[in-house]
N, C-alpha and C positions, 0 to 999 in steps of 0.2 A: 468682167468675164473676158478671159483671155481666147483669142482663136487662131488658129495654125494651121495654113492649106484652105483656109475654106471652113475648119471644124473646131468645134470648141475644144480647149485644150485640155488634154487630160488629165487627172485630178493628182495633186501631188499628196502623199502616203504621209499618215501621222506621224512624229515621233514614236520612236521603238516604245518606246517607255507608257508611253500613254495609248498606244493600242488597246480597245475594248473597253476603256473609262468612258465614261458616261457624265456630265455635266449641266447644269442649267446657268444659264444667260439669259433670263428675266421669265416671270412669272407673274400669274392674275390666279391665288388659290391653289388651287391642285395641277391645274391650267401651267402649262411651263413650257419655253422655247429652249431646247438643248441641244445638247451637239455629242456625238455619238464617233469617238476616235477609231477610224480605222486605215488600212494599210492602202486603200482604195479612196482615200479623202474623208475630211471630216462631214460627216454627216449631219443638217443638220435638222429637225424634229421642231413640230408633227410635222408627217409627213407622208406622202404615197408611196407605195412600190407596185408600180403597174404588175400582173403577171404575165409573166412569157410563155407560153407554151412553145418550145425548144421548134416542134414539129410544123406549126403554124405559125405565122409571124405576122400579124393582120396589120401592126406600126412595126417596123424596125427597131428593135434595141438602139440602134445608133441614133436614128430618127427623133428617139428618145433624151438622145444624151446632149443632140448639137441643138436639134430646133427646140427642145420643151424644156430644158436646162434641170432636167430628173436623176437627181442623184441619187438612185440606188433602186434596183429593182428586184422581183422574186422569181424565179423557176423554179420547175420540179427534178431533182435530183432522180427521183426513181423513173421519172420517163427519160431521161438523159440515159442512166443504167439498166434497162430494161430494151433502150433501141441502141443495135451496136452500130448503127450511122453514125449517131449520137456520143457514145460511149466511148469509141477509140480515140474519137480526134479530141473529147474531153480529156481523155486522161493521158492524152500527147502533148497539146496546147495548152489545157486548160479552159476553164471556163468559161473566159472573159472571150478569148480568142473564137472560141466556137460562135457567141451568138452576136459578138462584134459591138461589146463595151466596154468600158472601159471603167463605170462607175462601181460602187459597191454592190453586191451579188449576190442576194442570200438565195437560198435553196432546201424547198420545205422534201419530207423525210418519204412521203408517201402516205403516211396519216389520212390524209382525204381521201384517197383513194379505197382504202382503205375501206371508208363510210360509203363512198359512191358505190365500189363496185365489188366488194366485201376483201378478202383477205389479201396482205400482198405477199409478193415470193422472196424479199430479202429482208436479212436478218438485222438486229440491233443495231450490232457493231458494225458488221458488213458496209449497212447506207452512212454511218458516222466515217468510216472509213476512206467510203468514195467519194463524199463530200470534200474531207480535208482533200484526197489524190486531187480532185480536178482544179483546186483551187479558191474552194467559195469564199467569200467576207464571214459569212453569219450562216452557220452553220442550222440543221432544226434534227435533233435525236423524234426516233422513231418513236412517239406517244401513242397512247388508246385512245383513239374519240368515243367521247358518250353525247349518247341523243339524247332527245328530250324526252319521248315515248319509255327510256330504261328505266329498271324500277331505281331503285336506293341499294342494294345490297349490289345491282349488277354496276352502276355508276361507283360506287365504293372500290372492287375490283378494279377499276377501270383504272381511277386514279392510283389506289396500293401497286399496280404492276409499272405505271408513268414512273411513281417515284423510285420502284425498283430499280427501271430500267436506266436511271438518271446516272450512276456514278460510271456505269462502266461507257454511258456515252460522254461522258467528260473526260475520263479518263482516255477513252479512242481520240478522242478529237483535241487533248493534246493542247496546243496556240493558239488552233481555230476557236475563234468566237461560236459562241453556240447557243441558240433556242431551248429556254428549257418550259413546253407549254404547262397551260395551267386547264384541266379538265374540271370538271366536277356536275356536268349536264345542269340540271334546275334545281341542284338543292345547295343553298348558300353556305352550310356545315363544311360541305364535299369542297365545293370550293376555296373555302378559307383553308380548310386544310389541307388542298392539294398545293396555293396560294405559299404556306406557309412551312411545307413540308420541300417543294423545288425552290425559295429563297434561300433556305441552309444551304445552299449544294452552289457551285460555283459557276452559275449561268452566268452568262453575257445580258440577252435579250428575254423577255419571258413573253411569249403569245400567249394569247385568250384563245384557249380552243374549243372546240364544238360549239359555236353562236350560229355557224350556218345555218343549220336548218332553223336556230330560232328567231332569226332575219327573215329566211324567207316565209315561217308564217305570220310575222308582222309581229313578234313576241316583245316587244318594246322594254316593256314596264319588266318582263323578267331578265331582256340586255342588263337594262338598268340594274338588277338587283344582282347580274354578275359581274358586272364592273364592280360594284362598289363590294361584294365580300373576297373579289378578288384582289385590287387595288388596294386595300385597306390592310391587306394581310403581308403584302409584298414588300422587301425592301426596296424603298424608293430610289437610290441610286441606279436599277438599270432602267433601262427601256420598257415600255409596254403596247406589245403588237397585240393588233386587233386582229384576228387571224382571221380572213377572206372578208373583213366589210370596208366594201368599196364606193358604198352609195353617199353621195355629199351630204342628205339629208341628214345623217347621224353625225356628220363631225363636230359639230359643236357640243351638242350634249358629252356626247362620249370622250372630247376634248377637254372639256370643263371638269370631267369627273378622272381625270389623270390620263389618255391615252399620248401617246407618241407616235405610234406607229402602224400602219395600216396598209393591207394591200388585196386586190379584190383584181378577177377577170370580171368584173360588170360591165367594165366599158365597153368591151367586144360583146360578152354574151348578150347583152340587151340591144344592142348595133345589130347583131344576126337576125333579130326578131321585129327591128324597127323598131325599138323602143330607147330612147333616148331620156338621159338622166337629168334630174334637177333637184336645185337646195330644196325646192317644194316637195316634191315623189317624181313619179314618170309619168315622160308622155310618149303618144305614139307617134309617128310621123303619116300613118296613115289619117290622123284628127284634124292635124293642124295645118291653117296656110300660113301662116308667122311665125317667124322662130322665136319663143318663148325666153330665147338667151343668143344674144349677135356675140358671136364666136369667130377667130379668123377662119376656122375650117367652114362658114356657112356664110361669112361676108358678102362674096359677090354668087351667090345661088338663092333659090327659093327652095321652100320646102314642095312642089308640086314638080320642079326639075328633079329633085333629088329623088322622087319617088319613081320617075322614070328610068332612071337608071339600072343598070343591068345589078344584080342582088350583089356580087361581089365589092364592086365598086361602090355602092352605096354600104354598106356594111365598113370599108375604110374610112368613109368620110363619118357615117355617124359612131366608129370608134374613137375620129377624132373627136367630134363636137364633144362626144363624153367625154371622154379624157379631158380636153380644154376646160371642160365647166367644171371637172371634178377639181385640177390644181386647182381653179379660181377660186374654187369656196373653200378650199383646202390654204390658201393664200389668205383669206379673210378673216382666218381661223387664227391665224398667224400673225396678225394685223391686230386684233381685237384683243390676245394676251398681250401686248404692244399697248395699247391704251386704254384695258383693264375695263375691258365690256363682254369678254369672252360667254359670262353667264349671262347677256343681255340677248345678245347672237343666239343664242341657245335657246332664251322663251320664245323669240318671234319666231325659230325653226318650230318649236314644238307648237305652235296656231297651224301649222302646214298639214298634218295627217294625225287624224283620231288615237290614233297608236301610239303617237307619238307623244303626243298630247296627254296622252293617259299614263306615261312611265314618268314624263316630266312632271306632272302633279303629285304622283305617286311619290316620286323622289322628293318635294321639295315641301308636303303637305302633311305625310306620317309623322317623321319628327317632331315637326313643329308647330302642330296646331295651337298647345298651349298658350302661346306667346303673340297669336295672331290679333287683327283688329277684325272684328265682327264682323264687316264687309267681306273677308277672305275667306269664309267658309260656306259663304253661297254659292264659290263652285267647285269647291271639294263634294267628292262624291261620299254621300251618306250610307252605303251599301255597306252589309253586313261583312264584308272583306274586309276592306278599309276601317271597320272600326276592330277588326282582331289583330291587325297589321299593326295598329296604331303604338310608337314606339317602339315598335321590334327593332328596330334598325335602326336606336339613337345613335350607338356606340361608332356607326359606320357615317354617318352623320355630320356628328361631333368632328370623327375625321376629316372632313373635307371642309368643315365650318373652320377650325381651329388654322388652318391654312390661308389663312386670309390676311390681306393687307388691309390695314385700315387705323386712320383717316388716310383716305388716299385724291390727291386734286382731281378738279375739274365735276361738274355737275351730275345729281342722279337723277337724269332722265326717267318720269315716270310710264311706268308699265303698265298701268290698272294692278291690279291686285297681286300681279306676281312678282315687283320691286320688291314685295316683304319677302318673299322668298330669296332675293339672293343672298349666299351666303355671306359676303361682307357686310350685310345690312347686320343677317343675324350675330355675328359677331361682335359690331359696332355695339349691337343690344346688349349681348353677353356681357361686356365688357364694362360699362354702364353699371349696370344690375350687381353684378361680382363687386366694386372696387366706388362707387359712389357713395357718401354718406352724406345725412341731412344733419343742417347745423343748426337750424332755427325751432323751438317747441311748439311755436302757434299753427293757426290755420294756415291750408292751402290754397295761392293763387293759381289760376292757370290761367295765361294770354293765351288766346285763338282768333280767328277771322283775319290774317293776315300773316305775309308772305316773310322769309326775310330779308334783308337784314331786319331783325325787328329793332335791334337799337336805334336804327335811324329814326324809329317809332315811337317810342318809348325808354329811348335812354335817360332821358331826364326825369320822368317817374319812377325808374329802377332807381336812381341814386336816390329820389327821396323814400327808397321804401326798404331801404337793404339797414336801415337801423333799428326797421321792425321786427318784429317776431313773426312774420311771414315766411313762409317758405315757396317762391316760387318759382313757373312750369312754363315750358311752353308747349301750346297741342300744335304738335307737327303731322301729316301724314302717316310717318313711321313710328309715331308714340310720341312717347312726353319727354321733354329734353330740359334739365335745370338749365335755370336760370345762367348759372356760372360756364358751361357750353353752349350759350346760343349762337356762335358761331363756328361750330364744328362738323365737320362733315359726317356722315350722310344730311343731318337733320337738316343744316346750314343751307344747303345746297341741291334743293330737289326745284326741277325743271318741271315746270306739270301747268294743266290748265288752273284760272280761277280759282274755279267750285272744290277745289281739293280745297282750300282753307275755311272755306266760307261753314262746313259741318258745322252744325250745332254739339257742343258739349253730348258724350255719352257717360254719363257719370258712374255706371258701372263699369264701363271699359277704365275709367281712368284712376276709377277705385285699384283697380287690378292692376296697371302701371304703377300706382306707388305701392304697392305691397311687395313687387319685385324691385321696388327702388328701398325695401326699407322704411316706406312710412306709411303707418297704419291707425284710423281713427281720426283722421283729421277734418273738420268741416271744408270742405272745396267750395271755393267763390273763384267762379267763372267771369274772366271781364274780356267782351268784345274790343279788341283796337281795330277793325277796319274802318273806324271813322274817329278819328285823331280830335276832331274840334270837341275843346270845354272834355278834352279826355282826363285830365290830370283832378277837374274838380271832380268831374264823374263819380271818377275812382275814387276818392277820397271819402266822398258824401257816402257811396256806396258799402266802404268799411267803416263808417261812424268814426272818423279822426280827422284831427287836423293834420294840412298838410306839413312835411317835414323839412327840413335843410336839405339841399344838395350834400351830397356824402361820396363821391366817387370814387376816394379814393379805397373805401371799405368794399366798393364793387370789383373795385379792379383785383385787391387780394382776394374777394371770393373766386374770381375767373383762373388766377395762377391756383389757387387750392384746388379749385376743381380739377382742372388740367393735370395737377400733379398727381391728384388722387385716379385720376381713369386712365391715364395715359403712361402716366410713370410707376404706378402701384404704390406710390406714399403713403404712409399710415398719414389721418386726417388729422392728427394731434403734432405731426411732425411736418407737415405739410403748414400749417397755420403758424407754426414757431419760427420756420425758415421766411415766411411773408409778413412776420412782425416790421410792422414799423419799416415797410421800402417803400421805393417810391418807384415812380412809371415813365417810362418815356414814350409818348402815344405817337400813333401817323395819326394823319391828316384826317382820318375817316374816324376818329375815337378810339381808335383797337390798337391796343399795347403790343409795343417793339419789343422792348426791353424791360426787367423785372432788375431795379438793384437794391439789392437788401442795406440794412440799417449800419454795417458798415461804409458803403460805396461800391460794392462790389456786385459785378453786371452776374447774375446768376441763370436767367432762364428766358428763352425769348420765343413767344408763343409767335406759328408762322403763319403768315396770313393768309397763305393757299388754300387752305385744308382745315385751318383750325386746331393745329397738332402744337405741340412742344419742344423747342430744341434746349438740349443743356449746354453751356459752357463749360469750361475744363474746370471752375470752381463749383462750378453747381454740380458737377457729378462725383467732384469731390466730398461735396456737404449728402449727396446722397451716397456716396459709399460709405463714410464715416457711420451712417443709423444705420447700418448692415445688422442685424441680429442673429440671422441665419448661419451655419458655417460654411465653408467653399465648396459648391456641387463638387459633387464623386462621381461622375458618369452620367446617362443619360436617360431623362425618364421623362412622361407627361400626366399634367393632372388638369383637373378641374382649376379654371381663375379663382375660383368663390374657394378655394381651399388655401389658396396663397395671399388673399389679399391684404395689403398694405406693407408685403416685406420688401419694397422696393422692386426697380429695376431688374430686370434677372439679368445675373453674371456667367458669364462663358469663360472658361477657361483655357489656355491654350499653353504649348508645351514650349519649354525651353528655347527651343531654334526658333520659333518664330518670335520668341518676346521682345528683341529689340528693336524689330523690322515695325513691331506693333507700336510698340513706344513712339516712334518715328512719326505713324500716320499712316502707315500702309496696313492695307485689306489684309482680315484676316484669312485665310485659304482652307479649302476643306485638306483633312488630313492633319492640322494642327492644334483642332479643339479634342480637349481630354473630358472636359463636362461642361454642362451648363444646370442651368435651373428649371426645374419642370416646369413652369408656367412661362417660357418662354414662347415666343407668336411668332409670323415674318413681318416685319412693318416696324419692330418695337424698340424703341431706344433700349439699348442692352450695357451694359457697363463690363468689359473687357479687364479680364486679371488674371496673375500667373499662379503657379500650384499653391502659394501662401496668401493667394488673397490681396495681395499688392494692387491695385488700379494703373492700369497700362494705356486704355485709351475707353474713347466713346465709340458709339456704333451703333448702326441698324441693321437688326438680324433679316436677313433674306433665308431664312430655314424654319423649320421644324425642328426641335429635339433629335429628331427618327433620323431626319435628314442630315445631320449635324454630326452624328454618329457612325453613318455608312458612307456618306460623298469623300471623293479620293482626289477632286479636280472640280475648280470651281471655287467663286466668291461664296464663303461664308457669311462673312460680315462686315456690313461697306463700314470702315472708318470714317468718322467725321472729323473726329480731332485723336490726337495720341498725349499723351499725360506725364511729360516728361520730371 
């Protein structure tokens, strides 16, 4: 951070060219850190925009800019043009000059006002027009708020006139970046259609509008269910402002499920009242002798001086403490897409308030109950709502599941029952389920009663058993994991007490794991390894056989088959022909480096982070070569289980950037023409030009959706290029 005089220095203006683009720079799911080009510095997301009230200034704008390092804040346009204090020396100076900053500026249209104090005095174009005059960053066209209380046919209205009013405020506002909100009160139709109706039209930013009053009755579970027909509906390349929620309590959830952008007067109004904000809910200051969060605005005070204070004075300092605690969690938020715990941050917020509590289960329990362990629906709620609800809202679901990385490093800290809920877990399962096949006809084993790594356990019993006709499992926490990924993340890799492994066999449960694995009718023999001595005669006595030969090397091709078949989407007949007859090069710990097939050649090198796959420039070779499909045309998404085993999905990209790709260099948004519908973020993807050619390898960091609207920004990180 640069400073000049004493003050932070002023933010230097994007390229002409990239004004109003919109980008991500890392993401955990829907969850994404971006950066938002404007003329007033880059922006960059999730983020706060404190509100200014032009007339009252309880922090300083500037205050703002040099001590709390907030780049970008909101006023109201119609209380600017409605006080001519206000109004002249705006549209003399401009914006920025009036309330003395310097960062990016948006300026809502009077809408809330609007709701607050019923109808306002100026017109469509009018406020689009004063907006651009005085100078704003981010513009907000005059919208209908619909409450929660409107019926269906008046909420309908409401949005048909938003979208009316939409082109002629784009059309006034010209350069100016601009809000195009998204209404629709409580009915998820209204909203996807309002969602999907202001996307066609040339917004910059799109706010979520009218949640206020469903905030302040504590409407949680129906936030949730307008995020997600909102979100879901919206092209993902811009922005998504949460129009007035300011409370920390909500940033994770609403962060995980796509927002960006956020701006609230809470911090003052609840300062006015002595009530002070936290990631849990609120306290009052009149409750408490300890501050609940050591903040610098409360360092060297107590809470019983602070309440002595004269009400003005106190009312600044606990706008500070809000403020300070709201960046903090708004900073943790920030943090957590960063190390890919974002939906972790979110369940422990949702133990904080009933409400909240109750949208977060709602969200993460309708879809997917199917797929649950029997433990997880003791505290799903049995109530006659939640069994009508049930699936309604897979399609929206799907969406934010399909957005997932995965195998992604580092350990899955157990949650009690709501680990199965996150959606990388569920994905991991999907993915599994879609694209795994069984290669053995006999009975099923399952290992249980211990942690992994289980090979350390029992690797020398897998090599004597993998010549059998067995097929097996191991019971993890999150379900049953073949044998050929027992080192793959999520399963691999769960941080938890004990007693998570020690569960006795549920044989119905695990009946239902192999029928969504594909195997069906098989007799299940269950064998305990948490006690290793005289394990191998055990086992043996136990299946009526003699013990067998060590065989390794047949385990190790089961590990690369499997891997290629869940990971890479290899048909399992092509997968097993490419691992004919190689051989392995192991680390130290048993676990295979390198995979080189039966001529010499280093094809595939499973990585020992994660448990994932990486291909060499021959190995993606020998996987482009079984291509059977022809070259995506554009950009679509389906179901895994409808694509599985036609390999890697291929992206395609246009002329200008094919030699930069060839090279090694990242592919860029703007330069893919198509890809393949079952393409994921996380997924080794194989890179080729309009005929099909292979240009390089890569890991997709996108969606399809996303693939086909981003204008700026990594596509897809290069690994290697295919010269």
């Amino acid at each position: 951070m640069k400073w000049q005089d004493g003050r932070r220095a002023d933010p230097k203006p994007c390229r002409e060219k990239d004004e109003g683009r919109f980008e991500i720079s890392s993401r955990d799911g829907q969850a994404r850190l971006g950066k938002l080009h404007t003329k007033h510095g880059i922006l960059e997301t999730p983020c706060l925009l404190p509100v200014i009230n032009p007339n009252i200034r309880t922090i300083e704008p500037r205050e703002m800019w040099d001590k709390y390092g907030i780049q970008a804040l909101i006023t109201n346009s119609y209380v600017i043009w409605k006080h001519e204090h206000l109004k002249e020396p705006a549209l003399s100076d401009g914006v920025h000059e009036l309330i003395d900053y310097p960062g990016v500026i948006m300026t809502d249209s009077g809408t809330f006002q609007s709701y607050v104090y019923g109808d306002v005095e100026v017109g469509v174009e009018e406020i689009v027009q004063f907006q651009k005059d005085i100078g704003v960053d981010i513009a907000t066209m005059l919208d209908v708020f619909s409450r929660p209380d409107m019926t269906h046919s008046q909420v309908e209205k409401a949005v048909d006139e938003t979208i009316k009013r939409a082109s002629i405020s784009i059309k006034t506002a010209g350069n100016v970046m601009l809000n195009g909100p998204i209404q629709g009160g409580l009915f998820p139709e209204l909203r996807a259609k309002s969602a999907s109706g202001m996307s066609a039209l040339e917004f910059t930013v799109h706010p979520i509008g009218g949640i206020v009053p469903v905030m302040e009755q504590q409407m949680y579970r129906d936030l949730a269910k307008i995020m997600l027909a909102c979100k879901s509906n919206l092209s993902p390349d811009r922005p998504v402002h949460m129009f007035g929620c300011g409370h920390p309590m909500l940033f994770p959830m609403l962060i995980a499920m796509g927002a960006d952008l956020f701006d609230s007067a809470a911090y003052v109004l609840f300062a006015r009242d002595g009530r002070m904000l936290t990631p849990w809910g609120t306290e009052r200051i009149s409750d408490i002798e300890e501050w609940p969060i050591i903040v610098p605005a409360v360092a060297n005070i107590t809470p019983s001086e602070v309440r002595a204070m004269k009400k003005q004075e106190r009312t600044v300092l606990l706008s500070k403490f809000n403020l300070e605690v709201t960046l903090q969690e708004m900073s943790r938020c920030r943090q957590a897409i960063r190390d890919g715990t974002i939906w972790r941050l979110a369940e422990r917020r949702s133990h904080e308030h009933p409400a909240l509590r109750e949208a977060f289960l709602w969200l993460v329990t309708n879809p997917a109950r199917s797929s649950m362990d029997p433990l997880i629906l003791d505290e799903i709620s049995a109530s006659k709502e939640f069994g009508e609800e049930l699936g309604k809202w897979e399609e929206h679901w799907d969406w934010l599941v399909n957005a997932q990385f995965t195998p992604r490093n580092g350990g899955e800290a157990w949650g009690g029952t709501d680990t199965h809920h996150r959606p990388h877990v569920e994905m991991a399962r999907r993915r599994l389920f879609a694209r795994w096949r069984s290669r053995k006809p006999g009975d099923v084993i399952v290992f249980h009663g211990a942690s992994a790594p289980w090979r350390e356990r029992v690797g020398g019993l897998i090599d004597r058993l993998f010549n059998s006709d067995y097929e097996m499992f191991v019971q993890t926490p999150l379900g049953l994991v073949p044998w050929g990924l027992e080192d793959l993340n999520p399963w691999a890799h769960i941080e938890g007490p004990d007693w998570l492994w020690k569960r006795k066999p549920n044989y119905a449960w695990i009946q239902r794991e192999l029928a969504r694995l594909g195997v069906y009718d098989r007799k299940i023999i269950s064998i305990d390894i948490s006690d290793t001595e005289e394990l191998h005669n055990r086992v043996f006595e136990k299946l009526g056989m003699e013990p067998q030969e060590r065989d390794s090397e047949t385990r190790k091709q089961y590990q690369i088959v499997d891997k290629l078949c869940v990971l890479c989407n290899v048909d399992i007949s092509d997968a097993i022909e490419l691992c004919k007859d190689s051989t392995f090069i192991m680390s130290r710990t048993d676990r295979i480096r390198n995979m080189i097939n039966s001529d010499g050649v280093h094809l595939f090198s499973p990585r020992l982070g994660e448990g994932g796959i990486s291909l060499t420039v021959p190995g993606a070779r020998k996987l482009h070569s079984l291509r059977k499909a022809p070259v995506p045309d554009g950009f679509n998404s389906a179901d895994l289980r409808l694509h599985a085993g036609e390999g890697p999905a291929w992206v395609v990209v246009d002329n200008d950037a094919e030699p930069f790709v060839k090279e090694g260099r990242n592919v860029m948004h703007g330069f893919v023409t198509g890809c393949d519908s079952w393409i994921r973020p996380g997924e080794t993807v194989l890179i080729v030009n309009s005929a099909g050619g292979l240009l390089a390898i890569g890991r997709s960091q996108s969606t399809s959706k996303e693939l086909q609207t981003f204008t700026k920004g990594i596509a897809i990180k290069v690994r290697d290029g295919c010269p």
